[in-house]
C-alpha positions as CSV (number, residue, x, y, z in Angstrom):
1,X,-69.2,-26.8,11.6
2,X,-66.4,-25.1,9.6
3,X,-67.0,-21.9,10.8
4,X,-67.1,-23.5,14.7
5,X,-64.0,-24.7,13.8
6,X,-62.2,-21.3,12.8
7,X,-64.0,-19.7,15.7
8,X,-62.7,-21.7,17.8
9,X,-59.0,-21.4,16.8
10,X,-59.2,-17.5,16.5
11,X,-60.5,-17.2,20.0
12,X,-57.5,-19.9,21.2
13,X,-55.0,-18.0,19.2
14,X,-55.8,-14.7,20.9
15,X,-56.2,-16.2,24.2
16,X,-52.8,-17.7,23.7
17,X,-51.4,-14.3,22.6
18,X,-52.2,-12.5,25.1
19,X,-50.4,-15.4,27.6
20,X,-47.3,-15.1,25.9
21,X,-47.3,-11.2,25.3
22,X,-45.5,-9.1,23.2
23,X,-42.0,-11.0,23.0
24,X,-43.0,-14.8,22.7
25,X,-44.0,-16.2,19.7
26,X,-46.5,-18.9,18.6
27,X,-45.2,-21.7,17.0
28,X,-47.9,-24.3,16.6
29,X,-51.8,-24.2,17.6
30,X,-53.9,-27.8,17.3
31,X,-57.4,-28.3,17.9
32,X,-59.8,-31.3,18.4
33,X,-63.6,-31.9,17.1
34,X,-65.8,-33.8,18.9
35,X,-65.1,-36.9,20.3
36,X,-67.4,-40.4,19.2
37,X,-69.1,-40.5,23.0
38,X,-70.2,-36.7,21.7
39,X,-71.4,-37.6,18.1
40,X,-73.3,-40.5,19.0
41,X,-75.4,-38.6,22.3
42,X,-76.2,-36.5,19.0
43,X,-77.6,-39.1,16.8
44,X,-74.3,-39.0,14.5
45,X,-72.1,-42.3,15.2
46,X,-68.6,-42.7,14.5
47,X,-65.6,-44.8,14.6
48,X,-64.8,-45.7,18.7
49,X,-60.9,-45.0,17.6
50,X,-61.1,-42.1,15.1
51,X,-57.1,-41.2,15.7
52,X,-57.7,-37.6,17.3
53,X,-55.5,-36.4,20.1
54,X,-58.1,-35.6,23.4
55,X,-56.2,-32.3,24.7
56,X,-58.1,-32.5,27.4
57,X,-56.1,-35.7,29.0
58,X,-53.4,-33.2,29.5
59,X,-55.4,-31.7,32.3
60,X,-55.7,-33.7,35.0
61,X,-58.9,-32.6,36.3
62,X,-60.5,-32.4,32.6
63,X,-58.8,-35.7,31.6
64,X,-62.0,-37.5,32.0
65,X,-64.2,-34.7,30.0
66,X,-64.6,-34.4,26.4
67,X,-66.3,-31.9,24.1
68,X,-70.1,-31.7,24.7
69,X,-71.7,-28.4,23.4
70,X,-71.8,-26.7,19.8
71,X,-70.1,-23.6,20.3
72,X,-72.2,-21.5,18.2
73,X,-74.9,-22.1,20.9
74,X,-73.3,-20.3,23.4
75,X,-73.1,-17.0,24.0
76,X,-69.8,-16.8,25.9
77,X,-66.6,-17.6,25.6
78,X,-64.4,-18.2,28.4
79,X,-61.5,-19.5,27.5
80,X,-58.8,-21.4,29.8
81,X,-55.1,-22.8,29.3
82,X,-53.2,-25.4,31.4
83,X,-49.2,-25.6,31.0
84,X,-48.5,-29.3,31.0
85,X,-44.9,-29.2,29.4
86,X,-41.6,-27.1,29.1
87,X,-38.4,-27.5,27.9
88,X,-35.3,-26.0,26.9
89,X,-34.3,-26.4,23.2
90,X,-31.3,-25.0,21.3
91,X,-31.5,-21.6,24.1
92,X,-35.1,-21.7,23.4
93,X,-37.4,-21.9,26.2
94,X,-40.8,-23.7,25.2
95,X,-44.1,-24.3,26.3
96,X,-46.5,-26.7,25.6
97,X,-50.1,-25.3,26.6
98,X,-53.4,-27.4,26.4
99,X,-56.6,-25.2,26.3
100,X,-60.3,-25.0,26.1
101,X,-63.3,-23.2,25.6
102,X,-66.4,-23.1,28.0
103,X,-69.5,-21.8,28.0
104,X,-70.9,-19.5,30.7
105,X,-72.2,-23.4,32.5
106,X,-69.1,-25.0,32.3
107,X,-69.5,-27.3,28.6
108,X,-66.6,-27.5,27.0
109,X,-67.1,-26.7,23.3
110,X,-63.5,-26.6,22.4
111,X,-60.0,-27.5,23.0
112,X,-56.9,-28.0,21.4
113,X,-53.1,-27.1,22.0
114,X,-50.4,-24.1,21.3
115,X,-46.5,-24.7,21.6
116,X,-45.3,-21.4,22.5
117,X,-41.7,-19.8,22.8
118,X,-40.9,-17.8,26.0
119,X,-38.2,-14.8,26.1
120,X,-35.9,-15.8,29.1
121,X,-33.5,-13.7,30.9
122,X,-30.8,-16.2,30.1
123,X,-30.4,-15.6,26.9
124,X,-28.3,-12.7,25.9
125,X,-31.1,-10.1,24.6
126,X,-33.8,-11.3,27.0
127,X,-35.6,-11.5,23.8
């Protein structure tokens, strides 16, 4: 599970990079493990309310999915972000991005979220 887990964010974080390119910057990447409805299908039963954050409720047409494949089963990767927040703080343009990870059938294996900083062409540089 612990190397699942670093998989998983190294293949976000590059996913993520090459989104935001050469001139925004990563400022925060979060990931969930599997849900209690997933645990329990695989014999391992949690708490009902275990406190995580389901990333996937921030896209609307995954809001009802939740993490049902070990990703070290698969043998692709496909990974795929949705933009469900941006704001302007202190002349900084931000995005907050909620992403996953499928396999070639469409289970979801992993998901999390990335706040990213934008250049704009507001902002004196463009940097």
């Amino acid at each position: 599970s612990v190397i699942v887990n670093f998989f998983t964010r190294e293949v976000a974080i590059r996913h993520v990079m090459n989104w935001i390119g050469y001139h925004g910057r990563l400022t925060s990447i979060r990931w969930e493990i599997m849900g209690p409805g997933t645990n329990a299908r695989f014999g391992k039963p949690v708490p009902t309310e275990t406190g995580n954050v389901r990333y996937l409720s921030f896209v609307p047409e995954l809001a009802h999915r939740e993490l049902d494949h070990h990703g070290l089963t698969q043998d692709v990767a496909l990974v795929k972000s949705y933009v469900y927040d941006t704001h302007v703080r202190d002349d900084e343009f931000t995005v907050e991005l909620a992403w996953w990870i499928e396999d070639i059938e469409g289970g979801i294996w992993g998901a999390g979220a990335a706040t990213v900083v934008l250049p704009s062409r507001r902002t004196r540089d463009g940097f």
